[in-house]
C-alpha positions in Angstrom: 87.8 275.4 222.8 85.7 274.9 219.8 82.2 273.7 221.1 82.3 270.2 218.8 85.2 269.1 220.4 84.0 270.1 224.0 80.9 268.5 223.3 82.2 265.1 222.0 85.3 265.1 224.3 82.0 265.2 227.1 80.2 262.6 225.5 83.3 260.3 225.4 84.0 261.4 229.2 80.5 260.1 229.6 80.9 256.9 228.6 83.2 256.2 231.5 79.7 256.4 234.3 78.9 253.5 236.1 75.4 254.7 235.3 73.9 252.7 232.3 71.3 255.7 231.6 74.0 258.4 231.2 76.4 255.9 228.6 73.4 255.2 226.9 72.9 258.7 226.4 76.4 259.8 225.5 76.7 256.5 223.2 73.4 258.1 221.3 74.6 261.3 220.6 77.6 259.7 219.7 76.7 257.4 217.1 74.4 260.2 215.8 77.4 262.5 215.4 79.3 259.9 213.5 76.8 259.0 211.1 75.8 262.3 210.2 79.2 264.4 210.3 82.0 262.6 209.1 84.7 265.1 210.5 83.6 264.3 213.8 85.2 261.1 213.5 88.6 261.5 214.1 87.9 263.7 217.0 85.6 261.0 218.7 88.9 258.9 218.6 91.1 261.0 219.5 89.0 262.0 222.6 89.7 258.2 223.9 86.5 256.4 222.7 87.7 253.6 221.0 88.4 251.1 223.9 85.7 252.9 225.8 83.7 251.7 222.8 85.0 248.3 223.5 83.7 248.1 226.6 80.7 248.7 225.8 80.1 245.8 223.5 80.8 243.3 226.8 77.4 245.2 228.3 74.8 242.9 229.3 72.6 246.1 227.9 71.6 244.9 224.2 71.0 249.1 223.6 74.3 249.9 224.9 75.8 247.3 222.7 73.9 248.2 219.7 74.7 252.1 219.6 78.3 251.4 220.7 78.4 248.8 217.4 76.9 251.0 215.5 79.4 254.0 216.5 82.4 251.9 215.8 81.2 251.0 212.1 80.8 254.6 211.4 84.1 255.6 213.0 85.7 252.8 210.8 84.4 254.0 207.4 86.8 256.5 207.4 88.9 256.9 210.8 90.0 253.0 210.7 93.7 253.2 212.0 92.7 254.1 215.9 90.4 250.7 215.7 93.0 249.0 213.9 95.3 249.8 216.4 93.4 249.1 219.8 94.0 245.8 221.6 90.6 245.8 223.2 88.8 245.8 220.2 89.3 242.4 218.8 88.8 240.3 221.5 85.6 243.0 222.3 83.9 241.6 218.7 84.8 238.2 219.2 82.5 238.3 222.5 79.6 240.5 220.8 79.7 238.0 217.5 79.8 235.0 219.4 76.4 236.6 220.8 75.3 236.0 217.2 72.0 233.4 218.0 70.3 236.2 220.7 68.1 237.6 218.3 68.2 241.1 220.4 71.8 241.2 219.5 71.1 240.8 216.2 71.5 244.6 215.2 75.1 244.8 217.2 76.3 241.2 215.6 75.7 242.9 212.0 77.5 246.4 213.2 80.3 244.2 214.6 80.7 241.7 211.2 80.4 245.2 209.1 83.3 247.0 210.7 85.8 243.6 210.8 85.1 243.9 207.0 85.6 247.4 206.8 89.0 247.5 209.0 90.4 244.4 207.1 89.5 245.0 203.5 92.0 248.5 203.8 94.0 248.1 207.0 96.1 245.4 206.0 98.4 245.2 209.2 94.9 244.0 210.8 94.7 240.8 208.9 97.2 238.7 211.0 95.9 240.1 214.1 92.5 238.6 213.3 94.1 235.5 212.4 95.2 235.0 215.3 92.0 236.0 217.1 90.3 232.3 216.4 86.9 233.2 218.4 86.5 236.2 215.8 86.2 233.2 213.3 84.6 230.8 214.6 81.8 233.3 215.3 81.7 234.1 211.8 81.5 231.0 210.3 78.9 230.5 213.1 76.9 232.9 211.8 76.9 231.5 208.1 76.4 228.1 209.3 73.5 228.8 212.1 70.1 228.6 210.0 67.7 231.2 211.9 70.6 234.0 211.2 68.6 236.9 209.8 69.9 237.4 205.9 72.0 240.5 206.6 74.1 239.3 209.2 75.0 236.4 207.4 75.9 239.0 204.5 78.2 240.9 206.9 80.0 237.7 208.2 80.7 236.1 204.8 82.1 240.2 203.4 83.9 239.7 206.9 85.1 236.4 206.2 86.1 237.9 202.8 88.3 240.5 204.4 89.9 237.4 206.5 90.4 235.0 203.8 92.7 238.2 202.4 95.5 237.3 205.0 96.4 233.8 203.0 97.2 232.0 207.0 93.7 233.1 207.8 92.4 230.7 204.8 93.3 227.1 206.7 92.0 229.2 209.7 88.6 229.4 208.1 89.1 225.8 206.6 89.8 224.0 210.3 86.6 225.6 211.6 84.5 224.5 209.0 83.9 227.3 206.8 83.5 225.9 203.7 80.7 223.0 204.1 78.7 226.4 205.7 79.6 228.5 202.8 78.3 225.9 199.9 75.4 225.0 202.5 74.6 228.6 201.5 75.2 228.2 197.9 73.0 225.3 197.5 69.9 227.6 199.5 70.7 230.1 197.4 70.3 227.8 194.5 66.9 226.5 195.9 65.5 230.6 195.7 64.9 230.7 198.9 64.5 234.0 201.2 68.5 234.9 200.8 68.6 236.7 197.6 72.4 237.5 196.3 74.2 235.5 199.5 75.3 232.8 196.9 77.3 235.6 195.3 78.7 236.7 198.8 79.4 233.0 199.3 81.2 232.2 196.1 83.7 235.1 196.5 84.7 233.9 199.7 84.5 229.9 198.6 86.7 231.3 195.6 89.5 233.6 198.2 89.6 230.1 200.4 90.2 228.1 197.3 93.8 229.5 197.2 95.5 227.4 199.7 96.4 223.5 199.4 94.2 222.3 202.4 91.2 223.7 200.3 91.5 220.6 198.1 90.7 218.2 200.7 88.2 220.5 202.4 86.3 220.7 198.7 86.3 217.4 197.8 84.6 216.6 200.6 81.6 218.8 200.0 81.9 217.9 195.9 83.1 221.7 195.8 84.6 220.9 192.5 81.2 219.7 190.6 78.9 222.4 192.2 81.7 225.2 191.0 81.7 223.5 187.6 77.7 223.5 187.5 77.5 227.1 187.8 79.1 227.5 184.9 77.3 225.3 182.6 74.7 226.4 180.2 71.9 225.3 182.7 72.9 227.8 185.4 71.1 230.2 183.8 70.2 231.2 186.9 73.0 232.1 188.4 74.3 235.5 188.0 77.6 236.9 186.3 79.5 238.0 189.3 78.7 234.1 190.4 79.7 232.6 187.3 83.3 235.1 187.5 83.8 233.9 191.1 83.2 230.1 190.1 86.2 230.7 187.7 88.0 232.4 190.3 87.6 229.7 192.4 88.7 226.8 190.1 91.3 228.7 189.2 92.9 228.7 192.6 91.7 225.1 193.4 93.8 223.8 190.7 96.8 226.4 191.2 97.5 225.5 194.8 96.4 222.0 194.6 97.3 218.2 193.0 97.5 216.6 189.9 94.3 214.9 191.3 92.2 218.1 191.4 93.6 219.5 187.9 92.2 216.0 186.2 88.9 216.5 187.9 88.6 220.0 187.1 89.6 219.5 183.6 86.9 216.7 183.0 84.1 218.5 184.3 84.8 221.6 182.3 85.6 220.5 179.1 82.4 221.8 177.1 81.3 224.3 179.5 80.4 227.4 178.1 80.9 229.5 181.2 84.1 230.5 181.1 83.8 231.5 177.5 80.9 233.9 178.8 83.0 235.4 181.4 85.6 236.2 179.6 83.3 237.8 176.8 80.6 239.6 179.0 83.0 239.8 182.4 84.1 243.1 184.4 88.3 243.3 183.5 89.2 241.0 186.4 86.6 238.2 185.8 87.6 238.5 181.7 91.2 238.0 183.0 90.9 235.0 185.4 89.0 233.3 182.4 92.0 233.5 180.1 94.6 232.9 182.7 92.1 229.3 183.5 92.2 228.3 179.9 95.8 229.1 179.5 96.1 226.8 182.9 93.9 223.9 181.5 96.3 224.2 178.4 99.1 224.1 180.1 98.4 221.3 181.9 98.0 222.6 185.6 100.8 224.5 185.9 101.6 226.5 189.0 101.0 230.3 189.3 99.9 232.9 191.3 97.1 232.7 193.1 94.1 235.3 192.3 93.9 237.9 194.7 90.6 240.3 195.5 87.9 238.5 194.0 85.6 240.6 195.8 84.9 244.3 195.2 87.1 245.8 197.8 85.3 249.1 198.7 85.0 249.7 202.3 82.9 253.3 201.3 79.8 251.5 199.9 80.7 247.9 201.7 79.9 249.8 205.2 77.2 252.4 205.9 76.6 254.6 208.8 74.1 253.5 211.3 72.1 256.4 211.8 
């Protein structure tokens, strides 16, 4: 038998021991191995390891969870469908997110957000099962919401929350457990400068995926969403970056596609004038030049229904996850 397969197919037998010391040991070498050689992978899955992997994130041992995590992220960067397809694994995150405010866990809870946004921003058949997993969302939007969350964990649970918001059901999901109060709570930090550098662009993409679904109207107007979308795009938001202003648009966009005649007026008074969407659609990437032109064709047309916009977000689970080494 080749000696990289015995060796990890005795690391994964390893992980079975009722001793801590001997998992932690095998769960090392393991998330070495799948950082560091990517065709190791699929044999770590193969060998069993996924829901043994699982487990491991219930551990009261914050090292056993943490290299465990970490294993899983690296296994999902490019061996997703074995994770995808486990029925421990979900309800396993949910318990290791919802661990989110131990600061120990910290390193696990950001492993754990990071591969949910790996798996569903390729494995689409995930989607609904997370949608139906309501702990794995009200974790995240925990995390977003909870003010000592360290910057990159709240990074990984708004690109997780991205990868949800893909599944349209999981959008009235994300509004009934009060995602989007938390995710312009983080727009208006980010506006203040504060310690969070680029989360108001992480937020906006995932204010602009929730936008595209009628309970958004109702869940916006409550938080003004309308007039702090249309400030970033007036010629005072200097301040606020391109891939901001695009998802601003992007949001609007699908605020006054899936909403009422209410929210077209609004929307329609507050950016008449605005130079925004002009710069988008002259200094935007291809997408964010097209979903200016399809909002002014909408404003002219008075609000007519259309499609919704679909992956706002740079979709690219290869440089959206990296290995834990």
């Amino acid at each position: 038998m080749d000696t990289k397969l015995l060796t990890i197919r005795t690391l994964v037998s390893s992980l079975s021991s009722s001793s801590d010391q001997t998992r932690l040991a095998a769960l090392r070498h393991l998330r070495r191995t799948s950082a560091e050689d990517p065709a190791a992978r699929p044999l770590i899955s193969a060998a069993g390891a996924v829901p043994l992997l699982a487990s491991a994130l219930y551990s009261p041992s914050h090292p056993i969870q943490d290299h465990a995590a970490a294993t899983l992220l690296n296994l999902s960067i490019s061996d997703r469908r074995p994770l995808a397809a486990s029925h421990a694994l979900p309800d396993a995150l949910a318990h290791l997110l919802s661990r989110h405010a131990t600061s120990s866990a910290a390193s696990a809870v950001q492993s754990a957000a990071a591969t949910l946004h790996s798996l569903l921003a390729v494995v689409s058949e995930f989607r609904p099962i997370i949608t139906s997993k309501p702990d794995i969302i009200r974790a995240l939007v925990g995390i977003i919401s909870h003010s000592d969350s360290p910057t990159r964990s709240i990074k990984d649970a708004l690109k997780a929350c991205f990868g949800v918001a893909l599944h349209p059901p999981s959008r009235i999901v994300l509004i009934r457990l009060g995602a989007v109060p938390a995710l312009f709570a983080l727009v208006a930090k980010g506006k203040d400068g504060n310690r969070r550098a680029g989360i108001i662009e992480d937020a906006t993409a995932v204010i602009a995926q929730v936008a595209a679904c009628e309970e958004s109207e109702e869940a916006f107007r409550k938080v003004s969403g309308v007039s702090v979308l249309t400030m970033m795009l007036s010629s005072e938001s200097g301040s606020c970056s391109l891939r901001t202003k695009e998802n601003a648009v992007a949001a609007l966009l699908n605020l006054v596609r899936c909403g009422s005649e209410r929210v077209f007026r609004e929307v329609r008074d507050k950016v008449g004038g605005l130079d925004g969407i002009a710069y988008v659609q002259e200094h935007g990437s291809p997408k964010g030049k097209s979903k200016a032109v399809a909002f002014f064709k909408l404003l002219l047309d008075g609000g007519s229904s259309g499609e919704v916009v679909q992956d706002l977000y740079p979709v690219d689970p290869e440089s959206g996850s990296s290995c834990s080494g």
